[in-house]
C-alpha positions as CSV (number, residue, x, y, z in Angstrom):
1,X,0.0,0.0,0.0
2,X,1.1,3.4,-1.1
3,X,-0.6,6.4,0.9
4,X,-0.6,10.1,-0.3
5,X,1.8,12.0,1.2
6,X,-0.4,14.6,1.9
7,X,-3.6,13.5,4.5
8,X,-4.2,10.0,4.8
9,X,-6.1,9.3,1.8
10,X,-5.1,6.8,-0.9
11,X,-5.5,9.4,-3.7
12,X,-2.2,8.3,-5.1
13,X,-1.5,4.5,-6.3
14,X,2.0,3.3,-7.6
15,X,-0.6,-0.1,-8.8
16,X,-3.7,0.2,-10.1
17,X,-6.7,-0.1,-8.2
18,X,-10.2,-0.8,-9.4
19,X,-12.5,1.0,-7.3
20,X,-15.1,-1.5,-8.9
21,X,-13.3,-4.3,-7.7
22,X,-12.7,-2.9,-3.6
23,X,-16.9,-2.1,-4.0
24,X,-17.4,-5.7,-5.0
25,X,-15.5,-7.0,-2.1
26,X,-16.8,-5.2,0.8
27,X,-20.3,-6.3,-0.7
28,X,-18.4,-9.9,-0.2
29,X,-17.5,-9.5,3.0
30,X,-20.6,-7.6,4.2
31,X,-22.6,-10.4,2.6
32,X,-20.3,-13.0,4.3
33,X,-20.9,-11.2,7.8
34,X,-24.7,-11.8,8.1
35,X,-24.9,-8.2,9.1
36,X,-26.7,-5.4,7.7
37,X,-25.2,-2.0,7.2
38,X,-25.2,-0.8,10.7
39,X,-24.3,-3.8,12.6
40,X,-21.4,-3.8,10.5
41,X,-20.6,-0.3,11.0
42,X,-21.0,-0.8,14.2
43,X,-18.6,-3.9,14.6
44,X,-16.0,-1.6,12.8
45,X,-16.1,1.3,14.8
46,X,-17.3,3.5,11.5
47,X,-20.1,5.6,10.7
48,X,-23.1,3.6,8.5
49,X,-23.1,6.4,6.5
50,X,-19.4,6.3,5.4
51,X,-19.7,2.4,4.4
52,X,-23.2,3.4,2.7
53,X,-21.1,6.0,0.9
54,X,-18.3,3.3,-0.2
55,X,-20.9,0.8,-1.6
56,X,-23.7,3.3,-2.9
57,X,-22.4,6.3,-3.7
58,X,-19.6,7.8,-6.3
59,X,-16.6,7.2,-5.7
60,X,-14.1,9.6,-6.8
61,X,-11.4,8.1,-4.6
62,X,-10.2,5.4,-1.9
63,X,-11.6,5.3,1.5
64,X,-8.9,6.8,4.7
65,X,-6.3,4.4,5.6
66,X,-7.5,4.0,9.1
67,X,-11.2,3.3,7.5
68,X,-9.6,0.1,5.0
69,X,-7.8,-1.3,8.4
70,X,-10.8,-1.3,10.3
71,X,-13.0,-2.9,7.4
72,X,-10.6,-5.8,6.9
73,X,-9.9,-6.7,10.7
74,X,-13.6,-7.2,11.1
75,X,-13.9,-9.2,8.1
76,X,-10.3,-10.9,8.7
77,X,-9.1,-10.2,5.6
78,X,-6.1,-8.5,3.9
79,X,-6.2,-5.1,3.3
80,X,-4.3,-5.8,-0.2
81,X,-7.1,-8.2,-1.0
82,X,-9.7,-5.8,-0.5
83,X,-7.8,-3.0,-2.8
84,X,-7.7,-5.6,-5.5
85,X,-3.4,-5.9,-5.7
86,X,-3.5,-10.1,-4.5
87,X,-5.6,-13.0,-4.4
88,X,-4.8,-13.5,-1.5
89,X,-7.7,-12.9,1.3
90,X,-5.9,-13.9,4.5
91,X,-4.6,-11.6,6.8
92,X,-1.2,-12.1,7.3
93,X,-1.3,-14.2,10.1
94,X,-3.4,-16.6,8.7
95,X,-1.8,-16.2,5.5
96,X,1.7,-17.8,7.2
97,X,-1.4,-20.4,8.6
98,X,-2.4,-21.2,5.0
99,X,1.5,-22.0,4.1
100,X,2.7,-23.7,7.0
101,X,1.1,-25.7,9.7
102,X,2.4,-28.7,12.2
103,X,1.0,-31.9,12.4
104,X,1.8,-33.7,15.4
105,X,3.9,-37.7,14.5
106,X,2.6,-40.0,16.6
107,X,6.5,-42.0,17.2
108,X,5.1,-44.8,14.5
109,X,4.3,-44.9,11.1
110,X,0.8,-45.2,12.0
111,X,-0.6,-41.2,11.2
112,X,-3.4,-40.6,9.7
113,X,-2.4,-37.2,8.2
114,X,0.4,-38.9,6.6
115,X,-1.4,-41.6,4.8
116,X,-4.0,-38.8,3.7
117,X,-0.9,-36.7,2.0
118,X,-1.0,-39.9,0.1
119,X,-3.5,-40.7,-1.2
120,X,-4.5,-37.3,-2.4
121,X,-1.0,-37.2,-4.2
122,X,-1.9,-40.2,-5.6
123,X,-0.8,-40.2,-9.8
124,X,1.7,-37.9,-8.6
125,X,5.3,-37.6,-8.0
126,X,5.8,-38.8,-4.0
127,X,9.4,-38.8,-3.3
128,X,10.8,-39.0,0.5
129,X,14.1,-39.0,2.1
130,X,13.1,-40.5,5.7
131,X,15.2,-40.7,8.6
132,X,16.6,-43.7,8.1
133,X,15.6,-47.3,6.2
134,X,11.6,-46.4,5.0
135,X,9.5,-47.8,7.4
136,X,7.4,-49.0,4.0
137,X,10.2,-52.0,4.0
138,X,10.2,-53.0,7.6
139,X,9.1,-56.3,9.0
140,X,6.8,-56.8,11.6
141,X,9.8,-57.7,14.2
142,X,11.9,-54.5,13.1
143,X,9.0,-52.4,13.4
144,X,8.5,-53.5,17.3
145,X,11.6,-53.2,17.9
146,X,11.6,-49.5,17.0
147,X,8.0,-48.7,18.0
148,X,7.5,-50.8,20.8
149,X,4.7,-48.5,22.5
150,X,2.7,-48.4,19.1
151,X,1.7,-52.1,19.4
152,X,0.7,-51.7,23.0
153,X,-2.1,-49.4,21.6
154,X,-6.0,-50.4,20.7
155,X,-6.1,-49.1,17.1
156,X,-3.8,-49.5,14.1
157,X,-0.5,-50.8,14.5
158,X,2.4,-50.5,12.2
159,X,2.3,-53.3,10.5
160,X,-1.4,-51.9,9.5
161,X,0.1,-48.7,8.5
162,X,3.0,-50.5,6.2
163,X,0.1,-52.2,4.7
164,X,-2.2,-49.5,3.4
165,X,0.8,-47.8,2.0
166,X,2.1,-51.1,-0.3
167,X,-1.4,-50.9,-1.2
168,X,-2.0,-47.9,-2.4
169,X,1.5,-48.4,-3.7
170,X,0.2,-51.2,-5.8
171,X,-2.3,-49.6,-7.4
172,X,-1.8,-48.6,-11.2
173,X,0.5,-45.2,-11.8
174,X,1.9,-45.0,-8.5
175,X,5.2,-44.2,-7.9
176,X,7.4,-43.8,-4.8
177,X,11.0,-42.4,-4.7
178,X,13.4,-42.6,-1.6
179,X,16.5,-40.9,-0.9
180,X,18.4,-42.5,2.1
181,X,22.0,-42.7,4.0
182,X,23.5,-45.7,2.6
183,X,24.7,-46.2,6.6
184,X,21.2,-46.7,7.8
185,X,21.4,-50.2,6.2
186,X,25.1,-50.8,7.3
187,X,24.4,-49.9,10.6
188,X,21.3,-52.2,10.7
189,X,23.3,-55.2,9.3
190,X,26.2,-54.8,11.7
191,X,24.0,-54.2,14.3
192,X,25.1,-51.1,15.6
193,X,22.9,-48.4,17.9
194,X,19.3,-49.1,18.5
195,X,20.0,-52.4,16.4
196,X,22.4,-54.1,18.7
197,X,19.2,-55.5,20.9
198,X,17.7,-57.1,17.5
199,X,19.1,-61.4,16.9
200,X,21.2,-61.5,13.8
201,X,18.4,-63.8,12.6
202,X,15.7,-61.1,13.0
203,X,18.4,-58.7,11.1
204,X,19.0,-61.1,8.1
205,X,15.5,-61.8,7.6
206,X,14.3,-58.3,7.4
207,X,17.3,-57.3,5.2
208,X,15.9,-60.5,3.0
209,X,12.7,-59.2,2.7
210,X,13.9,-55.8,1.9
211,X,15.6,-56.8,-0.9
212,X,12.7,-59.1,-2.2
213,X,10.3,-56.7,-1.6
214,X,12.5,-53.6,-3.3
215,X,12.8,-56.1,-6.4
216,X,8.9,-57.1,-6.8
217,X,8.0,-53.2,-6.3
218,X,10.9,-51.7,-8.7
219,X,10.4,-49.4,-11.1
220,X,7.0,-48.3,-8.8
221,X,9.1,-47.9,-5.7
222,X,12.5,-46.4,-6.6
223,X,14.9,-46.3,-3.6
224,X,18.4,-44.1,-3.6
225,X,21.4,-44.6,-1.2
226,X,23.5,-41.7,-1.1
227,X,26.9,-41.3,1.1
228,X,26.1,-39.7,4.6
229,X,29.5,-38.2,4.5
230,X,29.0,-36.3,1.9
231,X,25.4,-35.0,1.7
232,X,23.1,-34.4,4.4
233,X,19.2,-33.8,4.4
234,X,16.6,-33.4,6.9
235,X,14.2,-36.0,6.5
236,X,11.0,-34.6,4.4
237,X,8.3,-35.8,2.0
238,X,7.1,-34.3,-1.1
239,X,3.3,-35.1,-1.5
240,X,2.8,-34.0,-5.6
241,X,2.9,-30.3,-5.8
242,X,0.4,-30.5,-2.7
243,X,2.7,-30.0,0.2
244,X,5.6,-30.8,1.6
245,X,6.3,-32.5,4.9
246,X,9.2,-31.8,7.3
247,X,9.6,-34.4,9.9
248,X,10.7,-32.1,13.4
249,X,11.2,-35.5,15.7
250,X,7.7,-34.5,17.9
251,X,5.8,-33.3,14.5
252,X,5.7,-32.3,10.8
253,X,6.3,-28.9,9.4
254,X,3.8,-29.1,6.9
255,X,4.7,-26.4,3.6
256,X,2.1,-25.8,0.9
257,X,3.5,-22.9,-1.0
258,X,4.6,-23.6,-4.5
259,X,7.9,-22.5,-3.6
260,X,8.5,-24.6,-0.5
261,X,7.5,-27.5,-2.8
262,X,9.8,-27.0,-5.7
263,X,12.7,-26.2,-3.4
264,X,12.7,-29.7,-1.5
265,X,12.0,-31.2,-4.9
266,X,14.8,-30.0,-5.8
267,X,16.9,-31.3,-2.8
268,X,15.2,-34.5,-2.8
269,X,16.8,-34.2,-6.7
270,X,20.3,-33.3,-5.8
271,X,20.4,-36.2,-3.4
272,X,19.6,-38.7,-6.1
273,X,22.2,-37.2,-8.9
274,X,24.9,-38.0,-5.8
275,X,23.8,-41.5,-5.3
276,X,26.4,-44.3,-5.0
277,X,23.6,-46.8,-4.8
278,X,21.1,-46.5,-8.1
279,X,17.3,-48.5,-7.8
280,X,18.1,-51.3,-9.8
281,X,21.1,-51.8,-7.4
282,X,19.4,-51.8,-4.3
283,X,18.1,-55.3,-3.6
284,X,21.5,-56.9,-4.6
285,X,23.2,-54.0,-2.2
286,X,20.9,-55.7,0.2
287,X,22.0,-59.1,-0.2
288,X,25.4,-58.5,-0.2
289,X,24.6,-56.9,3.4
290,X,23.1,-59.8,4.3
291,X,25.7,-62.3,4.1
292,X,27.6,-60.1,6.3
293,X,25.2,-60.8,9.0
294,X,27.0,-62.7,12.1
């Protein structure tokens, strides 16, 4: 907003501003409201006759700055909106709402907001880089022994969760891209960290099925090691051109601006061009992982 430097007035615009299009959106918002003329007034401290005036009568120029504030606070909408320069309604708060919200992770891959992101991205590009090995390949006995508290619960368990994503997974013209540390599996193999307490059995097993189940999925499920000492990347999820999910540990920082999106696309496409292990590799990196298993 540009005011005139003499008086408060906006007599003087740098953008155009269609003094149709402000009439037509206080009638919105006046409609929206409920209210009739005075009630609205009223509710935003002005005279009735001064919003009569700015929906009835000629209008030679802009309403007083202090008069567009108070119109848009009681309608909660932007005073740029209202003046016709975005397309934006929000105010700004809820504007930084619209873009970026949290969504609380429940410490298991059972969340319904996740499994929502996917099925409305569904036909589009999904790629993920997740903390570690994609809880989409787990078995049952690596998924409680990460998630122990998630099986004590009444309602879905992991193992549920897995399952509705291989199955939407399954269906035609899906696809699924992963970018992960080519140490998560090494560690897991050797047994190292949290993976010490799992049998060497247990480990061999679910590196079997990995690889089996990486092979039967390929080219639908494409899955990307990259070197940990080289590249680093929070863990995220790119649902289409829908949103973008940042895992913070406790939640998701959930982005839905076009710009957020196409940035962590882009990341997500850096980490692939520095892969050292390519899909078509993967299961056979598994294997050979496997028969390192002691």
């Amino acid at each position: 907003m540009i005011y005139n430097p003499v008086g408060d007035d906006f007599t003087t615009m740098r953008l155009p501003v269609s003094h149709e299009v402000f009439r037509e959106r206080v009638s919105l918002v006046l409609a929206r409201s409920g209210l009739n003329y005075a009630a609205f007034a009223r509710k935003a401290g002005l005279d009735r006759s001064t919003l009569s005036q700015l929906l009835t009568g000629p209008m030679p120029r802009l309403p007083r700055a202090e008069t567009l504030a108070a119109i848009a606070k009681t309608a909660r909408v932007s005073v740029d909106w209202l003046l016709g320069l975005s397309q934006r309604e929000e105010m700004g708060a809820e504007i930084i709402e619209a873009v970026m919200q949290f969504e609380p992770y429940p410490n298991s891959p059972v969340s319904d907001a996740f499994l929502s992101w996917l099925k409305e991205a569904q036909g589009s590009r999904i790629c993920t880089v997740p903390m570690g090995m994609p809880d989409i390949l787990k078995t049952e006995d690596v998924m409680r022994h990460e998630y122990p508290l998630a099986f004590e619960s009444r309602g879905p368990t992991p193992v549920d969760a897995v399952r509705q994503r291989l199955e939407l997974l399954s269906q035609p013209h899906q696809q699924l891209e992963v970018a992960t540390t080519q140490d998560a599996f090494a560690q897991f193999a050797g047994g190292f960290g949290r993976w010490g307490a799992l049998p060497p059995e247990s480990r061999r097993r679910a590196l079997a099925h990995m690889s089996e189940l990486a092979n039967e999925l390929y080219p639908s499920l494409r899955i990307y090691l990259y070197d940990a000492g080289s590249s680093y990347s929070v863990p995220f999820t790119v649902f289409g051109a829908r949103r973008v999910a940042v895992f913070l540990g406790s939640s998701y920082l959930v982005l839905n601006s076009a710009s957020h999106i196409e940035m962590f696309a882009a990341r997500f496409d850096a980490l692939i061009r520095v892969a050292v292990v390519q899909p078509h590799h993967f299961g056979a990196h598994l294997h050979n992982l496997t028969a390192q298993i002691r």
